[in-house]
N, C-alpha and C positions, 0 to 999 in steps of 0.2 A: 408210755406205760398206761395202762387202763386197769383201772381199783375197784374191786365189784364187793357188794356184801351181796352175798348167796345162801341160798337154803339146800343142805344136801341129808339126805342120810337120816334127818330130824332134828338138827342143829345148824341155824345160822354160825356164819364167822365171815369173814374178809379173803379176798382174793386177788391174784394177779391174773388179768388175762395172758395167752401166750396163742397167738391164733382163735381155734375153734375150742379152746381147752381152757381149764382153770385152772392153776396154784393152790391148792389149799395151803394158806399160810401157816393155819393152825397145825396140820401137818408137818409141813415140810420145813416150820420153824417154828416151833413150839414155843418160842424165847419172843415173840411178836405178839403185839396185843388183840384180841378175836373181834376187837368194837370198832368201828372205822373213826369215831372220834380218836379213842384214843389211840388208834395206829399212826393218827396224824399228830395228834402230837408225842409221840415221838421222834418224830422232827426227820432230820434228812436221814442218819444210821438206818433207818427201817423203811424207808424209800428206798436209800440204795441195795440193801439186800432183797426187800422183794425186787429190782430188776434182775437184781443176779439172779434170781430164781426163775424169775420169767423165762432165762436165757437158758438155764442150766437143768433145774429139778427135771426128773425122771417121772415123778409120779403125778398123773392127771386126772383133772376129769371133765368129760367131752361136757361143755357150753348147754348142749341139748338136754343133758342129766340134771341140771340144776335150776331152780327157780332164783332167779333174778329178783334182788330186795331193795328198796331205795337206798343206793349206794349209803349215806347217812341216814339210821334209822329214826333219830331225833334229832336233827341242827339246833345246838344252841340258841341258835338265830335264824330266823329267815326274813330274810328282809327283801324287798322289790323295789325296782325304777318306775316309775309311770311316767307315761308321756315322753320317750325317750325316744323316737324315732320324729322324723318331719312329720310322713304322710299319715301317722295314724294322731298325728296331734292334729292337723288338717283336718281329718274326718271325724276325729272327737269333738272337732266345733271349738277350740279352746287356746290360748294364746301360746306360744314356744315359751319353754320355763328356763328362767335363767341363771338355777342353780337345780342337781338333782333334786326330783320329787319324790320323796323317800316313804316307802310305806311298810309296814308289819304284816305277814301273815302268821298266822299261830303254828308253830311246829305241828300240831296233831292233825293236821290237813293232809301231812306228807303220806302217800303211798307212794310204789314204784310200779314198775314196766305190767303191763297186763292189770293191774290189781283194777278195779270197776270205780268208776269216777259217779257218785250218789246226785240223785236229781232229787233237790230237797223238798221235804214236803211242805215247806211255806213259799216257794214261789218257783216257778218254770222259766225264769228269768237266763238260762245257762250258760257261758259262754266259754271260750277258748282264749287263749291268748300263747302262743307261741314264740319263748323264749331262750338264749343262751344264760347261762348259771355260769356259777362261778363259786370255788368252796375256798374257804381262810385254809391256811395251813399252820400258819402258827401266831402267838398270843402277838397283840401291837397296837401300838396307840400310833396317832401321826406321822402316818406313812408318807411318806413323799409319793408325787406319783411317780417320779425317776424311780423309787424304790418301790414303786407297789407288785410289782410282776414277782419278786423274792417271797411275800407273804403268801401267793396264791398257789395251793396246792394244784388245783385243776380245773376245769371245765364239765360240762353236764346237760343236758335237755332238762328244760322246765314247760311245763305247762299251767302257768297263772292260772287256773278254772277262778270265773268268777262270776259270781250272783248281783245282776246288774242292777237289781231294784234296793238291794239292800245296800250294792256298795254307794249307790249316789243320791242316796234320798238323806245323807247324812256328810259332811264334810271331812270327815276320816273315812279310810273306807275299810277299817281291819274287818270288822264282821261280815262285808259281803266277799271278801279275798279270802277267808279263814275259814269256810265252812268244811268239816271232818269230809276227807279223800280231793279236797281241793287244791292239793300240791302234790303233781306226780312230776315227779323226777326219775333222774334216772340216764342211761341202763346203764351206767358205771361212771366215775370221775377220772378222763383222762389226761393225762399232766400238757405240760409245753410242748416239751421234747417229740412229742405226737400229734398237737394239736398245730402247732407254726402259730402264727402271725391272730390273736382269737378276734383279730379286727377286721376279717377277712374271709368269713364262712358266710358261705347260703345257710338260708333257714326258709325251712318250709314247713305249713299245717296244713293238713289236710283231713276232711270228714269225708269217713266213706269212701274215701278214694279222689275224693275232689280236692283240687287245690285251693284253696283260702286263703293263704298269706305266702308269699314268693319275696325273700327279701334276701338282704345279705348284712353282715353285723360291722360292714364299715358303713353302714349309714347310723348307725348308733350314734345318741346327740352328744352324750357326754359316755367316753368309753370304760371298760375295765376298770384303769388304772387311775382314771379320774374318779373314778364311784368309789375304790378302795381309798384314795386323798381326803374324800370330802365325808366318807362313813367315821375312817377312823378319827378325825377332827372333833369328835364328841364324844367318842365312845368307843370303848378298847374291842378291836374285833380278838372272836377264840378261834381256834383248829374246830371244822365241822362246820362254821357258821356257812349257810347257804345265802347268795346274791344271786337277784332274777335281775335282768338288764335291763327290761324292756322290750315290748313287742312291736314290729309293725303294723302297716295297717291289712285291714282284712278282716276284723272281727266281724262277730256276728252280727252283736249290737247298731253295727254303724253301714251294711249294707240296706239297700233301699227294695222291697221291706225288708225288715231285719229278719235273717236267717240263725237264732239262737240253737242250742243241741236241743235236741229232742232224745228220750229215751231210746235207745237201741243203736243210737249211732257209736261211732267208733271214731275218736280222734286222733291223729298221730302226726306227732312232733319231730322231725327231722332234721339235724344240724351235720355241714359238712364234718370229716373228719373227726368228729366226738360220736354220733350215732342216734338213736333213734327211740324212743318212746310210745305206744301206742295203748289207749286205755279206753275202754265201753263205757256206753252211760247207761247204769241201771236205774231205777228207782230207789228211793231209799229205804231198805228193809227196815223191817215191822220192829226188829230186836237190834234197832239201831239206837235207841232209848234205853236209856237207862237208870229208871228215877228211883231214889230215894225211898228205901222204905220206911 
């Protein structure tokens, strides 16, 4: 099944894919919550009825008719792996890590599919990084990894955007990973039951139509359900919390010379079986500030 929050009509809500078509849940079951957080937690009853509907509802509307919204419009959480594949730990210069290397981006970075990824105005530093996601499903502390697959509602394209001067001139790197449209995700969160084995998809990034990063998600260093083990060990994951895994290698940063985005280009992040992501790089507009009167 595949979970989309969509824009139609002038009103966001949550959907089920069904082919080329959407479910309007809000519609077609008005007794379902219209926030993709809270549709997730309400736990499996509101899963299982949007598949019914996937299967069953009459009433649609064509894929092409809708704007596509970062399936979670605000994750409780967004958390990311680094250094999580061999060959981009290899070409980061940096030793293999021997427990996840866990980092924070700020939720208000999240856009989704199409929305313009900002080239900030203190540095041209820009890069990519091309990842599989992963959303909580429901509230949990100390999850085994045996049991971590139960907690995970679905899968997702992420796109880490990250500002390389600011994330490594300091030893945390939340401010260069957090900058506002630096988290595009997206085009919908698609469960198990669609996804098979999430140890086991290609991932590709590509600018402009070139490939950059050619990988696939069983080279992942520490996987899924070990990231969900060693997250919740500290700290209670929610429904909505978004995980980035990790990217491999191919950044921009680490090609010789280094190949950063430049305005105008066009990134797009492709994962087997879950789908696809593609976002511009504008400039950052003028009435992107907001200060203080």
């Amino acid at each position: 099944m595949r979970l989309a929050t969509f824009t139609h009509a002038g009103s966001t809500r949550v959907g089920v894919l069904a082919g080329d078509d959407v479910i309007d849940l809000a519609a077609a079951a008005p007794e379902l919550p219209r926030e993709m957080v809270a549709f997730l937690a309400a736990g499996v009853p509101a899963l299982r009825r949007a598949g019914d509907l996937a299967l069953a509802a009459r009433e649609r509307i064509a894929l092409a008719k809708v704007r596509l919204q970062a399936p979670v419009l605000r994750p409780p959480k967004f958390l990311a792996i680094g250094l999580n594949y061999a060959d981009h730990v290899a070409e980061s210069r940096l030793e293999m890590p021997k427990v996840p290397t866990v980092f924070n981006k700020q939720s208000t970075c999240v856009i989704g599919p199409g929305d313009p990824i900002h080239m900030p105005r203190v540095s041209k530093a820009l890069d990519y990084e091309g990842e599989l996601g992963f959303v909580i499903g429901q509230r949990c502390r100390h999850v085994s990894r045996d049991h971590a697959r139960e907690v995970i509602a679905g899968y997702l394209v992420v796109n880490d955007v990250s500002v390389r001067d600011w994330q490594l001139r300091v030893p945390t790197w939340t401010m260069g990973k957090s900058f506002d449209t630096h988290g595009p995700i997206g085009p919908w969160i698609v469960t198990e039951d669609e996804v098979g084995d999430p140890h086991s998809l290609r991932l590709r990034t590509l600018v402009n139509g070139e490939v950059r990063q050619d990988s696939n998600t069983k080279n992942l260093i520490f996987d899924c359900f070990t990231i969900v083990e060693h997250l919740s060990t500290a700290f209670t994951l929610e429904p909505g919390d978004v995980v980035a895994t990790g990217t491999p290698a191919g950044v921009g940063i680490s090609m010789k010379p280094p190949r950063l985005l430049q305005v105008g280009d066009v990134v797009r992040v492709e994962i087997e079986r879950v789908g696809s992501i593609e976002n511009p790089v504008i400039d950052e507009p003028l009435d992107s500030a907001r200060s203080p009167r």
